[in-house]
DRENTORKOL-3810 file (N, C-alpha, C; in nm, 4 decimals):
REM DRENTORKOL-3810
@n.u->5.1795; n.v->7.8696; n.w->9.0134; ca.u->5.3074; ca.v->7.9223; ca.w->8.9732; c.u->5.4210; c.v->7.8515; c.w->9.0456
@n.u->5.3856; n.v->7.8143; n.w->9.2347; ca.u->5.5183; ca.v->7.7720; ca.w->9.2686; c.u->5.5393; c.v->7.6309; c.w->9.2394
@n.u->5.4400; n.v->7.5778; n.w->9.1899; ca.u->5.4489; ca.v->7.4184; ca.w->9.1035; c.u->5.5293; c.v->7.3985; c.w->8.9972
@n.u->5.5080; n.v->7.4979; n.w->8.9148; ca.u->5.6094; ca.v->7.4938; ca.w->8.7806; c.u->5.7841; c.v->7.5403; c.w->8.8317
@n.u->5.7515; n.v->7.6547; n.w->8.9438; ca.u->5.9366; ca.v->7.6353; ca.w->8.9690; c.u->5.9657; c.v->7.5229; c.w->9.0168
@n.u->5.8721; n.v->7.4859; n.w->9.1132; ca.u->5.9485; ca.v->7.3200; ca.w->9.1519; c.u->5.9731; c.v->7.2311; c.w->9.0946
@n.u->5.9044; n.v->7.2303; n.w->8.9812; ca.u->5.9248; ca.v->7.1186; ca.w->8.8233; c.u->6.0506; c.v->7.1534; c.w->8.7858
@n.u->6.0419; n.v->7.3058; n.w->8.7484; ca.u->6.1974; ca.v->7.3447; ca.w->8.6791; c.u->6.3254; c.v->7.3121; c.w->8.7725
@n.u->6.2985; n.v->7.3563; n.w->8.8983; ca.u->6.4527; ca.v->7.3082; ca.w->8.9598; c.u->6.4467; c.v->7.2025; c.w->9.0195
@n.u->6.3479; n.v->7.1286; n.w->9.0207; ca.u->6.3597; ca.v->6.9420; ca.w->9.0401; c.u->6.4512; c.v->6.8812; c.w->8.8902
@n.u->6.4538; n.v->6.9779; n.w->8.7852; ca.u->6.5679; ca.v->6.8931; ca.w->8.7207; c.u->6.6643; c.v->6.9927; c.w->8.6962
@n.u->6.6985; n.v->7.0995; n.w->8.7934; ca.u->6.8808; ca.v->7.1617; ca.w->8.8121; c.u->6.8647; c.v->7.1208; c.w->8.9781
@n.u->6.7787; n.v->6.9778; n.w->9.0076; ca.u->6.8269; ca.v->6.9256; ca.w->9.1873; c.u->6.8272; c.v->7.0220; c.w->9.2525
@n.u->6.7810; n.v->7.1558; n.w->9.2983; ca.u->6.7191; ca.v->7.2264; ca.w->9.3211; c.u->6.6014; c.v->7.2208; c.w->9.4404
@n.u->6.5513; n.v->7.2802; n.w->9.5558; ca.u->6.4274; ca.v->7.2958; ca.w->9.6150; c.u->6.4294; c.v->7.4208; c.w->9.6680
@n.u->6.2888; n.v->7.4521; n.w->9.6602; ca.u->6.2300; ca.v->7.5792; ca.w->9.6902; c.u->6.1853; c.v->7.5582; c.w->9.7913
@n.u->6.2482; n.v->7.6798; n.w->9.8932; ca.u->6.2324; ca.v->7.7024; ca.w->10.0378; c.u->6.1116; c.v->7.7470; c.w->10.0280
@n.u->5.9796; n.v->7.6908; n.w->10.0646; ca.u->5.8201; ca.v->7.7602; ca.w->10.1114; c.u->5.8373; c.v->7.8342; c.w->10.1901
@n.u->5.9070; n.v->7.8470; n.w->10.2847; ca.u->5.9091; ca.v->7.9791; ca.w->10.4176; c.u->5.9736; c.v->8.1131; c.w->10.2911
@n.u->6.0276; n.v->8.1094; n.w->10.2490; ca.u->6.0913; ca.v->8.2456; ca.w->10.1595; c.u->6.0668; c.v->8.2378; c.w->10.0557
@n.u->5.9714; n.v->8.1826; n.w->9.9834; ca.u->5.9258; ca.v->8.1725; ca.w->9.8569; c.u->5.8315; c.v->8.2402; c.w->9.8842
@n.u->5.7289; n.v->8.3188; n.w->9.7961; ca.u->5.5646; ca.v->8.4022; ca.w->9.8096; c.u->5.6052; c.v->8.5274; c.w->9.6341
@n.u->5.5152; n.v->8.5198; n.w->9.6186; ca.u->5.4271; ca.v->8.6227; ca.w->9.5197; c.u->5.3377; c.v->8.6944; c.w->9.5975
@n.u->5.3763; n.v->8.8421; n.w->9.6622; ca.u->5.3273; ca.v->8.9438; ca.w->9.7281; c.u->5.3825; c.v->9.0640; c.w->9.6557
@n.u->5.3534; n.v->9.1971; n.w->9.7272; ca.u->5.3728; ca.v->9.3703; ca.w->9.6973; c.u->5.4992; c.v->9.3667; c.w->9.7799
@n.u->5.6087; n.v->9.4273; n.w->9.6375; ca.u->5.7260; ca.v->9.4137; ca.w->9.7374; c.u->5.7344; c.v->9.4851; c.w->9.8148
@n.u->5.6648; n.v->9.5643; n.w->9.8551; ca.u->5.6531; ca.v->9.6626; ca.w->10.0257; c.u->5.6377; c.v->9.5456; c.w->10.1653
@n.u->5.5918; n.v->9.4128; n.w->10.1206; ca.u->5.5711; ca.v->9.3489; ca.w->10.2195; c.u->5.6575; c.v->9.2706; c.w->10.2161
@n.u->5.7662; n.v->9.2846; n.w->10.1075; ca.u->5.8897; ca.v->9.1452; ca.w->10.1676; c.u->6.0029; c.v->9.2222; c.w->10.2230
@n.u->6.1161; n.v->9.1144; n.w->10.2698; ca.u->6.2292; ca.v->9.1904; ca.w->10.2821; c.u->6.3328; c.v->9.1204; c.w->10.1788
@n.u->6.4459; n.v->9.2005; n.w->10.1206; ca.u->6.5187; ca.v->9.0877; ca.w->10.0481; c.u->6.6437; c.v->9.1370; c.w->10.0614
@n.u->6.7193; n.v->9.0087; n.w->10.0852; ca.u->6.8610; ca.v->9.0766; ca.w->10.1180; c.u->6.8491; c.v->9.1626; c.w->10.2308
@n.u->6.8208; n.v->9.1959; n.w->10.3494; ca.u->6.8420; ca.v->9.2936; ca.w->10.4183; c.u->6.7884; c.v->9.4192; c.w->10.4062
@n.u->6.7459; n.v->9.4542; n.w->10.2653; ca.u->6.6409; ca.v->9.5474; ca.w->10.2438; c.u->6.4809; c.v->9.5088; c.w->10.2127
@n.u->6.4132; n.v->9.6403; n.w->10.2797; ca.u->6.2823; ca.v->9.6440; ca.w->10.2482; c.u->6.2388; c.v->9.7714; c.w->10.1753
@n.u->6.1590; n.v->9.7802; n.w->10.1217; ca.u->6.1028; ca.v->9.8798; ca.w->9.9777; c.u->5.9795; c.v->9.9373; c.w->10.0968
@n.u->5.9747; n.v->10.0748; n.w->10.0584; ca.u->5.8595; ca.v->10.1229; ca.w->10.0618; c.u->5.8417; c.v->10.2500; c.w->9.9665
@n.u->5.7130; n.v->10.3377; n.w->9.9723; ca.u->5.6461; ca.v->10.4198; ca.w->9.8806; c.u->5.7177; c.v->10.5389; c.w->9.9362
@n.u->5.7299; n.v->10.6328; n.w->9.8808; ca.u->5.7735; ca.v->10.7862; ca.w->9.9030; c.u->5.6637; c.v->10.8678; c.w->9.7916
@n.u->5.6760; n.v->10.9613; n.w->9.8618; ca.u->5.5776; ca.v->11.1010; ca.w->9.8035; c.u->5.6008; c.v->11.0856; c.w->9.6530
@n.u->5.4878; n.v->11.0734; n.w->9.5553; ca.u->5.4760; ca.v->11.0627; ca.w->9.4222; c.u->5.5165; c.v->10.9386; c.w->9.3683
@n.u->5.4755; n.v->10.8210; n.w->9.4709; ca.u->5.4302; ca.v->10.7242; ca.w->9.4710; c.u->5.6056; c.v->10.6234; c.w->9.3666
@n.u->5.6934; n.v->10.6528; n.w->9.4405; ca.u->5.8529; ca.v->10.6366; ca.w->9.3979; c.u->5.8539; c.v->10.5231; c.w->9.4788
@n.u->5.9348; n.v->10.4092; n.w->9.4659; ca.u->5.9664; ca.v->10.2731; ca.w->9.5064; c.u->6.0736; c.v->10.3157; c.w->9.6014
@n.u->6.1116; n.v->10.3216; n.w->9.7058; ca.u->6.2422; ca.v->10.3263; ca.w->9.7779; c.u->6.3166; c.v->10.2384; c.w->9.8230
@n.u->6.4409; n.v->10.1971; n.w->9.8605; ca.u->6.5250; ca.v->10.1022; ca.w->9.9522; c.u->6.5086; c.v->10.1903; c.w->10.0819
@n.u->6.5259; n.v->10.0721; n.w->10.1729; ca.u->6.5546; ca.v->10.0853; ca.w->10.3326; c.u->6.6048; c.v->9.9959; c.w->10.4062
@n.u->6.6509; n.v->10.0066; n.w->10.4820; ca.u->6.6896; ca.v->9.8669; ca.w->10.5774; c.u->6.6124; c.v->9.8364; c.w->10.6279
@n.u->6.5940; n.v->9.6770; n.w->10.6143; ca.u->6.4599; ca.v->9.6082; ca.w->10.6451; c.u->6.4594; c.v->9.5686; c.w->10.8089
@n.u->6.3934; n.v->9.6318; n.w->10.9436; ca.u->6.3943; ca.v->9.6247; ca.w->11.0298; c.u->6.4413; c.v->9.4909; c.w->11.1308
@n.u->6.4490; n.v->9.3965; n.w->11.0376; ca.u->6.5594; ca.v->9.2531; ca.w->11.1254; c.u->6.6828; c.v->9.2971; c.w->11.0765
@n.u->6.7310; n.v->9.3520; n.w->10.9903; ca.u->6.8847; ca.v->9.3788; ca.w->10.9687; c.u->6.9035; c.v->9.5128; c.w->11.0463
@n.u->6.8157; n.v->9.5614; n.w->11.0851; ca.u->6.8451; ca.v->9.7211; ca.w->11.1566; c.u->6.8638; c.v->9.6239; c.w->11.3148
@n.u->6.7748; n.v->9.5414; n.w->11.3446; ca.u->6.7808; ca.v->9.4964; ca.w->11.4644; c.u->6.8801; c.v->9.4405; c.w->11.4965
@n.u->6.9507; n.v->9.3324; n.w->11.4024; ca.u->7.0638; ca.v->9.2541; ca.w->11.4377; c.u->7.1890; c.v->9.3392; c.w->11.4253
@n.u->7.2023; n.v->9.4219; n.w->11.3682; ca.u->7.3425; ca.v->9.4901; ca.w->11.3905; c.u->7.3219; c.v->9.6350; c.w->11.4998
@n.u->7.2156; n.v->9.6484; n.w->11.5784; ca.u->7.2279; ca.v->9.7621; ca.w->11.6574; c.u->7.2741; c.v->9.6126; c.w->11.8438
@n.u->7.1297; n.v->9.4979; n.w->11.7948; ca.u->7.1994; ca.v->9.4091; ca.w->11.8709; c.u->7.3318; c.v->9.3334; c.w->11.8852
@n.u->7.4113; n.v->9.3308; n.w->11.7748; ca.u->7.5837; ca.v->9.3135; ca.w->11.7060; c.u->7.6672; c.v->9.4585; c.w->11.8307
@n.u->7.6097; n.v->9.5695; n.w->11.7952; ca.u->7.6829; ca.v->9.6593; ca.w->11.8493; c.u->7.6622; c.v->9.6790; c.w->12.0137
@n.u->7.5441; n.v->9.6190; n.w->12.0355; ca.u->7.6072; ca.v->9.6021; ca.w->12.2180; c.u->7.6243; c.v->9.5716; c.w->12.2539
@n.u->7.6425; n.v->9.4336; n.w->12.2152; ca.u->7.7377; ca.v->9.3103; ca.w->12.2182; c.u->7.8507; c.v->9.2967; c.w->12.2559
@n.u->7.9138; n.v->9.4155; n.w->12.1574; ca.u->8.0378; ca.v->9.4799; ca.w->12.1373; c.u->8.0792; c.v->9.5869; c.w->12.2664
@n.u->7.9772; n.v->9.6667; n.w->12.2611; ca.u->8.0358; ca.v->9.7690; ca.w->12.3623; c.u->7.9490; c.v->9.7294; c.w->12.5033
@n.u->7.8933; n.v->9.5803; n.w->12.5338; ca.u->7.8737; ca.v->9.5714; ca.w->12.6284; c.u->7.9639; c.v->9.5868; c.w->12.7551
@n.u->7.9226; n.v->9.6582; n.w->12.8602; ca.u->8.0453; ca.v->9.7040; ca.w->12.9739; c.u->8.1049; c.v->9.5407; c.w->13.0683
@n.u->8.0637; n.v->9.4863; n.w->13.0833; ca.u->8.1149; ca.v->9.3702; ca.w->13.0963; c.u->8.1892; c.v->9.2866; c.w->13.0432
@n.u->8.2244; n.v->9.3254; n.w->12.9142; ca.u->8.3077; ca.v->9.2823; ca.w->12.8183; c.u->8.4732; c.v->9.2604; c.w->12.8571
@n.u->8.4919; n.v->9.2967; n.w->12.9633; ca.u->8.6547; ca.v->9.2912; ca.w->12.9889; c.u->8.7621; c.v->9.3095; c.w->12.8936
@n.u->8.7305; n.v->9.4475; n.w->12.7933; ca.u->8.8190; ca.v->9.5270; ca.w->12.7033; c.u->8.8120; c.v->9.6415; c.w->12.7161
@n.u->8.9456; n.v->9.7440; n.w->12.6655; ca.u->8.9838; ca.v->9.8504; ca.w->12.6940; c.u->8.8637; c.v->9.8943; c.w->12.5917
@n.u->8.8613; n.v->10.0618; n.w->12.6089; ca.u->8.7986; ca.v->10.1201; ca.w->12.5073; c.u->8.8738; c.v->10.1051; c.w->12.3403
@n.u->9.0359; n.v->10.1385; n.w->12.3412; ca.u->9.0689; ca.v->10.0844; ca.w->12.2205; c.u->9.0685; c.v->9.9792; c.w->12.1793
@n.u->9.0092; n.v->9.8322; n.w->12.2164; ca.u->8.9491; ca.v->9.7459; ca.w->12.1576; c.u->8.8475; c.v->9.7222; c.w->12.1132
@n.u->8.7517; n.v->9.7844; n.w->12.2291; ca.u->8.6099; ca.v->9.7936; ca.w->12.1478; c.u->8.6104; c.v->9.8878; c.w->12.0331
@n.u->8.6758; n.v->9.9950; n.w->12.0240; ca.u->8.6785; ca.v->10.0892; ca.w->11.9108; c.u->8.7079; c.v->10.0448; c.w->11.7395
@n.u->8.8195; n.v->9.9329; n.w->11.7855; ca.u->8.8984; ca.v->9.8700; ca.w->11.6820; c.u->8.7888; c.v->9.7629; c.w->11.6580
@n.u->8.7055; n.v->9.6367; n.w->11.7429; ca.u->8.5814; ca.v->9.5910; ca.w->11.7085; c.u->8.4641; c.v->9.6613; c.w->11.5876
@n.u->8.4944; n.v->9.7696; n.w->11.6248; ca.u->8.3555; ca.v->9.8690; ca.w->11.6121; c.u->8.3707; c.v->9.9026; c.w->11.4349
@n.u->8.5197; n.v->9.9213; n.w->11.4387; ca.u->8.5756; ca.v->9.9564; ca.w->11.3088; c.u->8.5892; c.v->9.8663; c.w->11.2238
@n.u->8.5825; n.v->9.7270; n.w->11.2567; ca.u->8.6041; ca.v->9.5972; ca.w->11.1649; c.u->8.4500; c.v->9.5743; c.w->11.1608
@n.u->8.3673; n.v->9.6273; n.w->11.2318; ca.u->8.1892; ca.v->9.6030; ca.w->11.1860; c.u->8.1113; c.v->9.7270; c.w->11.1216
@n.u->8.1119; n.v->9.8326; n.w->11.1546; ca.u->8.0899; ca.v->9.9540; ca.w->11.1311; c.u->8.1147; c.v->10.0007; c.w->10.9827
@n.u->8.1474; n.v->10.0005; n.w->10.9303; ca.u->8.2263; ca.v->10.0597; ca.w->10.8160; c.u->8.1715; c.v->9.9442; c.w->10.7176
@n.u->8.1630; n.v->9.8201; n.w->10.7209; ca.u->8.1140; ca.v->9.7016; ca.w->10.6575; c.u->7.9470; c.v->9.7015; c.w->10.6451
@n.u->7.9045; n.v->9.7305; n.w->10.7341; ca.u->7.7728; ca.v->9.7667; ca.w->10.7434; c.u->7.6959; c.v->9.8687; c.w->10.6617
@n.u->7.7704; n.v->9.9872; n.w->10.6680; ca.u->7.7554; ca.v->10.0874; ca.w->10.6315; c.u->7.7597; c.v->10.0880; c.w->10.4446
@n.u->7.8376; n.v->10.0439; n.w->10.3874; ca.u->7.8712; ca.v->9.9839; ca.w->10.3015; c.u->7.8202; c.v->9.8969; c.w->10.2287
@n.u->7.7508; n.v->9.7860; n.w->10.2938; ca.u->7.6488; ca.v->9.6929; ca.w->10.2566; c.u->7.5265; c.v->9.8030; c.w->10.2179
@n.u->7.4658; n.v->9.8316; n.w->10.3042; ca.u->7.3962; ca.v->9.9279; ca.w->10.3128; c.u->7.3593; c.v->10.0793; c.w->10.2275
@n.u->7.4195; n.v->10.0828; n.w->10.1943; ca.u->7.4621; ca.v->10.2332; ca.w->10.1218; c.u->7.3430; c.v->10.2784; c.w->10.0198
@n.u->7.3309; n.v->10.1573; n.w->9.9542; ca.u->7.1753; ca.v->10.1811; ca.w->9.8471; c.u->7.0649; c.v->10.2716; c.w->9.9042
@n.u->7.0362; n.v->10.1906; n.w->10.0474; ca.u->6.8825; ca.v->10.2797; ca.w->10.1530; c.u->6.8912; c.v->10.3702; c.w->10.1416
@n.u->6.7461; n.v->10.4557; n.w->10.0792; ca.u->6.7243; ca.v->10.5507; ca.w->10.0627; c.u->6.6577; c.v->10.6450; c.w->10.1859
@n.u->6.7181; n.v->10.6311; n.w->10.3127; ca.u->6.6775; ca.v->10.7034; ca.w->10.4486; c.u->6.8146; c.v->10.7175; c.w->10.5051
@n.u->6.9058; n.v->10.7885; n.w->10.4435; ca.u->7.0375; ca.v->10.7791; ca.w->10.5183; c.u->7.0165; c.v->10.8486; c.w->10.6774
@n.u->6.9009; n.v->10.9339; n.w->10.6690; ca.u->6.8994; ca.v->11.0255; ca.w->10.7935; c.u->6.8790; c.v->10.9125; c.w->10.9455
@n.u->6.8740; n.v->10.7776; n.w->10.9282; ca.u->6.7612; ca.v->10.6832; ca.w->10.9771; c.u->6.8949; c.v->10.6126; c.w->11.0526
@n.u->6.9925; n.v->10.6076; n.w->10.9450; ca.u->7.1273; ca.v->10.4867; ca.w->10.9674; c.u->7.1815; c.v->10.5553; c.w->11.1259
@n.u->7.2117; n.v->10.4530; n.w->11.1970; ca.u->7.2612; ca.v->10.5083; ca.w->11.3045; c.u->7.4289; c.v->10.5339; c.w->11.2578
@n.u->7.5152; n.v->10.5108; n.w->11.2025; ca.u->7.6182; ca.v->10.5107; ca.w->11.1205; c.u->7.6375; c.v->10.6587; c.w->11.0532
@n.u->7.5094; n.v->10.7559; n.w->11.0196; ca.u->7.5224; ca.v->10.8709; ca.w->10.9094; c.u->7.5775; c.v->11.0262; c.w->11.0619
@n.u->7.6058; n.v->11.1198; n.w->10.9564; ca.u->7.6189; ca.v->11.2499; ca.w->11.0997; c.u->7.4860; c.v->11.2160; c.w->11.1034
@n.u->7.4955; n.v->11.2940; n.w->11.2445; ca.u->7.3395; ca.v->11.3425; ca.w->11.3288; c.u->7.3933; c.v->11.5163; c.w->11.3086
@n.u->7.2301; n.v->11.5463; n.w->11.3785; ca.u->7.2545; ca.v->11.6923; ca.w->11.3750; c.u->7.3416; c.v->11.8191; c.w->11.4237
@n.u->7.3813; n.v->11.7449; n.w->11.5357; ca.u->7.5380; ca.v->11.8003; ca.w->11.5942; c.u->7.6711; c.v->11.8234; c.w->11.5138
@n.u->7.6483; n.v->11.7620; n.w->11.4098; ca.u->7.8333; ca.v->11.7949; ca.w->11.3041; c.u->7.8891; c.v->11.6562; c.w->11.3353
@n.u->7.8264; n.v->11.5795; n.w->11.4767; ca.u->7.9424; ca.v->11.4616; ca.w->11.4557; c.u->7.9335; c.v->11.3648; c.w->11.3862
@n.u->7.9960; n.v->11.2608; n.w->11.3564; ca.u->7.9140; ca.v->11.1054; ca.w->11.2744; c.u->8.0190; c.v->11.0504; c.w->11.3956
@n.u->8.0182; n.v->10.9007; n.w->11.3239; ca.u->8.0532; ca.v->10.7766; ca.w->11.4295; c.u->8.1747; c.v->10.8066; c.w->11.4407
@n.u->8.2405; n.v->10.7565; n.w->11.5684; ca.u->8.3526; ca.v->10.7758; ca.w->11.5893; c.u->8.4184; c.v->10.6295; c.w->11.5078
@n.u->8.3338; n.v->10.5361; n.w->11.5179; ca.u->8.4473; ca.v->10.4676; ca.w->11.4225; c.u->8.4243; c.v->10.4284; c.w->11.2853
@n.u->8.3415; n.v->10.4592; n.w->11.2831; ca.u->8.3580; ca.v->10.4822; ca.w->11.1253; c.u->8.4967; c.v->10.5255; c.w->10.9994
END
């Protein structure tokens, strides 16, 4: 199969990346930032695929690392030009309870959001 795409886009000049190319169960890829898994009665779900959960929780301490030599209203205003974008991208995943971004059980959600 990946012979004939390489035929086809060898004439739109075209190449197919082998590292991100595969014919697998989409439970085992990630795409775009999301990954699929099964829910009760065997339903297809979105989620955030655990390298995009990783890179923006690592994005955010980055941000509010204490060594950073900024006031709290800068990091806040940081937080708000990433936060809200994320969230947004995101929005499809079907585990909102999961997003560090959603309320928690206390009544609060993000402050900068």
């Amino acid at each position: 199969m990946l012979a004939g795409l390489r035929k086809l886009y060898a004439g739109l000049k075209l190449q197919v990346n082998q590292d991100k190319s595969a014919v697998d169960y989409a439970t085992r890829r990630d795409f775009l930032g999301y990954s699929f898994w099964v829910a009760a009665g065997k339903v297809v779900k979105l989620r955030v695929a655990s390298k995009a959960l990783g890179a923006m929780k690592e994005r955010v301490r980055g941000i509010t690392r204490r060594n950073g030599g900024r006031s709290l209203p800068r990091v806040t205003e940081e937080l708000k030009g990433y936060l809200p974008g994320w969230k947004e991208y995101f929005k499809q995943a079907d585990t909102p309870a999961s997003s560090p971004t959603s309320t928690s059980g206390s009544g609060t959600s993000c402050a900068a959001c």
